[in-house]
C-alpha positions, 0 to 999 in steps of 0.5 A: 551495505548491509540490507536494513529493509523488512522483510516483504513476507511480514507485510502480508497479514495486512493484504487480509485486513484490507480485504476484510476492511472494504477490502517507482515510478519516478528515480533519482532521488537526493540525500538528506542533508548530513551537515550538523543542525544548528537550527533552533532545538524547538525547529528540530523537534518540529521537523522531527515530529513531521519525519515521525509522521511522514514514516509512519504514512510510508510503512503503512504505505509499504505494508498495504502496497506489499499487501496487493502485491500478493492478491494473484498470487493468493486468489488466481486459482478463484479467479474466472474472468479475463477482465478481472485478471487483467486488472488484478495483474495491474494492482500487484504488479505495481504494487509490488514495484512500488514496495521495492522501490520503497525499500530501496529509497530507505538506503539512499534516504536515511531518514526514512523508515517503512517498519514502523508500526503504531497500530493499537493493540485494540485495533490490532486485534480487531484487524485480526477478527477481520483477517479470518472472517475474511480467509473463511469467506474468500478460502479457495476450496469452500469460500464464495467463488464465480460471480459472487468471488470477483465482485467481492474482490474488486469491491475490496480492491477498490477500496485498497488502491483509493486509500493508497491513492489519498495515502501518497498523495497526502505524502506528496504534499507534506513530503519536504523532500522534491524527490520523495515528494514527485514519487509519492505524487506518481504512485498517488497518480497511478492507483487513482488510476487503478480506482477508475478502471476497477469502478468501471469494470464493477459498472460494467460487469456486476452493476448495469 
């Protein structure tokens, strides 16, 4: 079959824009159902109208968690406290996990899309302003560093792995798929999970 998922390396402008915004777990899943739609025309726009809407909440799902896939990657070498390490090693790897496990459902899941992108183009081009200030301020050779670098980091984390947090979790409750709906629910769980243990390291680190 041939391998229809984006391309993870098209995904990574949006790490930056996070950074510069304030920057599966569960298996087995069920086809969606193949049979001929006799349903009411009006039913099938409305279920098409929510499909719409489910998909763009997954590609911007997909986007972000490919995004912090990458954050070790990126900022290891700026990166000076084995606490703060750790919990950036928590983020990317799941998310990273998660962004194959997204790009595997789109294959057992027809219906379901994560390359859509609706962003405007205002909106777009803001983001862009954002993505540089944010390379100049984080570079690794002249950007901040130290004390000043990890807190920046983690105060951006934060706010990536809540809105991913609210991001599935409101995917789980609209999902009318149980199974997407129960993978959703897991990632909504785990990076509220991710929101406790960077807002406790920011307390005791940078904030007592």
């Amino acid at each position: 079959m041939q391998d229809t998922a984006p391309k993870r390396c098209a995904a990574r402008p949006a790490l930056f824009a996070l950074l510069a915004a304030g920057l599966v777990a569960l298996g087995g899943c069920t086809a969606f159902d193949t049979r001929p739609d006799t349903a009411p025309a009006s039913a099938q726009n409305a279920s098409s109208s929510l499909r719409d809407q489910l998909n763009d909440g997954y590609s911007k799902l997909y986007a972000t968690a490919d995004g912090l896939s990458q954050v070790d990657r990126i900022f290891y070498v700026k990166i000076e406290s084995d606490p703060v390490q750790r919990v950036v090693e928590d983020v990317t790897g799941y998310s990273g996990e998660l962004a194959t496990r997204l790009e595997q459902l789109t294959g057992d899941f027809p219906a379901l899309a994560i390359d859509h992108d609706n962003t405007p183009p205002i909106i777009e081009a803001a983001e862009q302003a954002q993505k540089q200030a944010t390379l100049k301020r984080f570079a690794p050779v002249v950007g901040t560093a130290g004390v000043a670098f990890e807190r920046g980091l983690l105060i951006r984390l934060l706010g990536a792995v809540d809105q991913q947090h609210y991001l599935a979790e409101t995917l789980a409750e609209r999902e009318p798929d149980t199974a997407l709906s129960q993978i959703m629910a897991s990632a909504a769980e785990r990076y509220a999970g991710f929101y406790e243990q960077i807002d406790a390291l920011l307390i005791e680190r940078f904030y007592r």
